[in-house]
PLY file of the C-alpha trace (Angstrom):
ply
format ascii 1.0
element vertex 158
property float x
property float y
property float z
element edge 157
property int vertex1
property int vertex2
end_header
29.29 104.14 -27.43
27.34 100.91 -28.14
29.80 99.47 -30.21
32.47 100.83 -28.60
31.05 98.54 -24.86
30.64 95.54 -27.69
33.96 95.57 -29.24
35.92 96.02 -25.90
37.68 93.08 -25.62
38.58 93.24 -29.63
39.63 97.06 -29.22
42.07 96.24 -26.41
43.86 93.09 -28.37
43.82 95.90 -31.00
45.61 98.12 -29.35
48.02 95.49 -27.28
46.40 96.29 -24.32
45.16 92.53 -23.65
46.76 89.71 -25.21
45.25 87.17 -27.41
46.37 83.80 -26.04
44.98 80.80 -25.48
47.39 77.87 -24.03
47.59 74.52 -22.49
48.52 73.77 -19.16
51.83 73.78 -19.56
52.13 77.20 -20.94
50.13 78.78 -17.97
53.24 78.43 -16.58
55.12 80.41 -19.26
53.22 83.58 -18.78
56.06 85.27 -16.71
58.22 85.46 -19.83
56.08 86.55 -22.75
57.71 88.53 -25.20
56.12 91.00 -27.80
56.94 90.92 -31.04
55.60 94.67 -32.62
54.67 95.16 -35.96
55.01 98.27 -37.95
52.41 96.49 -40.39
49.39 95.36 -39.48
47.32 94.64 -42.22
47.12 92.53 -45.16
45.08 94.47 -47.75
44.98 92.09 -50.86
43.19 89.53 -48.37
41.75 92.11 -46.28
42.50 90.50 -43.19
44.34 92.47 -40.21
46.57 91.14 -37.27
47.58 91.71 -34.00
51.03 92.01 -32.54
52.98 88.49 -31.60
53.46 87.44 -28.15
56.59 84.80 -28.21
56.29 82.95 -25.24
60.60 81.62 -25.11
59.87 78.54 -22.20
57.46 77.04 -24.73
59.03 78.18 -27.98
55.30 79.49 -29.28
54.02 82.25 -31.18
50.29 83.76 -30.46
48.35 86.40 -32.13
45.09 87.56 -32.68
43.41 87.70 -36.55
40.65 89.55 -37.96
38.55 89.43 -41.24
35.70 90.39 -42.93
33.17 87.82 -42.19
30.97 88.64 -45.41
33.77 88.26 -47.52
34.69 84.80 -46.61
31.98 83.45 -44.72
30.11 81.44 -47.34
28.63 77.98 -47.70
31.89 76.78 -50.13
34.39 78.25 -47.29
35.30 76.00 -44.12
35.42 76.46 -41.04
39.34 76.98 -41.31
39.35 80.12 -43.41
42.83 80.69 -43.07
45.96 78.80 -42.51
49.22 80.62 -41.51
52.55 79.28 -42.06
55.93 80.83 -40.27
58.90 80.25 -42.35
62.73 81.13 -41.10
65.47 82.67 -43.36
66.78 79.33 -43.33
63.41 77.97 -45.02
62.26 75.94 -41.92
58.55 75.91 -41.85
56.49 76.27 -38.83
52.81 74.57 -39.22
51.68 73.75 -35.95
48.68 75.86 -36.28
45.77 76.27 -33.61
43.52 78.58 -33.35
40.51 79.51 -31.54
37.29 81.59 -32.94
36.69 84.45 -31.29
33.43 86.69 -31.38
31.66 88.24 -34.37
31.71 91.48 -34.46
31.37 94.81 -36.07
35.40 94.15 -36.74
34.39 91.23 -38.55
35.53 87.44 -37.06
38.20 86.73 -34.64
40.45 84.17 -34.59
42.98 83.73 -31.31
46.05 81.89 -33.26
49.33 80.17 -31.86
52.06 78.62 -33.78
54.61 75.95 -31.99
58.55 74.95 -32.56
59.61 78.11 -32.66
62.73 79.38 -31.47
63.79 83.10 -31.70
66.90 82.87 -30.16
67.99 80.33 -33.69
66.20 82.65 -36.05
67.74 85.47 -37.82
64.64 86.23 -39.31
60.92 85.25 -39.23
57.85 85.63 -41.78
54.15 85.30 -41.64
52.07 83.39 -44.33
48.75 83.70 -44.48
46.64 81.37 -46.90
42.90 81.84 -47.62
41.55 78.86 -47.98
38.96 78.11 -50.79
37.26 74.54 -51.22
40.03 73.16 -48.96
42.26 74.47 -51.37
45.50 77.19 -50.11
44.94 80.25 -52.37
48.11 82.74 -53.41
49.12 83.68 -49.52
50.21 87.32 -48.05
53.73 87.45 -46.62
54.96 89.59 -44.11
58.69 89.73 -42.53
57.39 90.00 -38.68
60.57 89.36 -36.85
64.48 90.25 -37.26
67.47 89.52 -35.09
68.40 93.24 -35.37
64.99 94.17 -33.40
65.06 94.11 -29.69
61.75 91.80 -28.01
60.73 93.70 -25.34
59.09 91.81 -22.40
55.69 92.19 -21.48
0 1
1 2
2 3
3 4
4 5
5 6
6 7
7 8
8 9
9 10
10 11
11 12
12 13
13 14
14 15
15 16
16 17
17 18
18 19
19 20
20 21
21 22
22 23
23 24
24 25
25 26
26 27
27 28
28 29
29 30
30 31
31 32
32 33
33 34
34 35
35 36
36 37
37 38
38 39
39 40
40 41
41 42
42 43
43 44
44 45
45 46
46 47
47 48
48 49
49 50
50 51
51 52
52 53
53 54
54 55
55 56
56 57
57 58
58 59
59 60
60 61
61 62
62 63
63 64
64 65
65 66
66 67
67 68
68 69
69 70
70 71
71 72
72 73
73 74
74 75
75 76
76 77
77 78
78 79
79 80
80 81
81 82
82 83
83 84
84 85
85 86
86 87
87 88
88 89
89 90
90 91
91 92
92 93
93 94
94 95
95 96
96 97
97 98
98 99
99 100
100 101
101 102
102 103
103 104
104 105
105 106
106 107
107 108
108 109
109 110
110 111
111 112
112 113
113 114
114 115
115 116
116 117
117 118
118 119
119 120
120 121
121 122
122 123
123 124
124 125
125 126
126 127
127 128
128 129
129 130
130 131
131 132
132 133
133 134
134 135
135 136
136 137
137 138
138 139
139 140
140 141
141 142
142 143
143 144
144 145
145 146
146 147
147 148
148 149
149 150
150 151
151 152
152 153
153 154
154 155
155 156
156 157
């Protein structure tokens, strides 16, 4: 029950039952239009790290989502703060790299990072993958790929 009253907020991103944005100013007003992007898949188990669902929010053109990992795993001394980058790249090979994110708790989970991704606009996009690079003495190490969006799959608004 402890870690259950702990973990709340984690448990509900989890489950989709709070979303894990953070925005600007501007995108507070984009809130009325957020559009989830489920995910059959979850987790990446060659880097260990799991995801959340995507929220697309279509008046800003930007993707958030929530990211967990094992803390012991990658938090050491040789590791920055950045322990992951994620890349989204189109089926027409158009890379999205406007990364942000924001660190979240440490918990039983392991760390939390609140991620967004800018430029990016479903309505062009047939379809849409997820990179997602450890990072190793500043260095991108061999990344795990997911297909998280195709045209074929309706976005249901939230």
């Amino acid at each position: 029950m402890f870690r259950q009253s702990a973990e709340w907020d984690m448990i509900q991103m989890d489950h989709g039952e709070k979303y894990p944005l953070f925005w600007s100013l501007e995108e507070q007003h984009a809130l009325d239009d957020i559009r989830l992007i489920e995910l059959d898949e979850r987790g990446f188990e060659r880097i260990d790290v799991r995801i959340t669902d995507f929220y697309y929010l279509p008046k800003v053109n930007r993707i958030h989502f929530g990211l967990w990992y094992d803390a012991e795993k990658y938090d050491h001394e040789d590791i920055p703060l950045g322990v992951f980058e994620h890349v989204f790249i189109d089926d027409q090979g158009n890379q999205y790299e406007d990364m942000s994110f924001s660190i979240g708790p440490h918990s039983f989970y392991g760390q939390f990072h609140r991620r967004s991704t800018s430029g990016i606009n479903i309505d062009d996009i047939q379809e849409l993958y997820l990179y997602i690079y450890p990072i190793k003495n500043d260095q991108r190490l061999e990344p795990a790929k997911a297909l998280i969006y195709s045209k074929d799959e309706a976005l249901e608004k939230v």
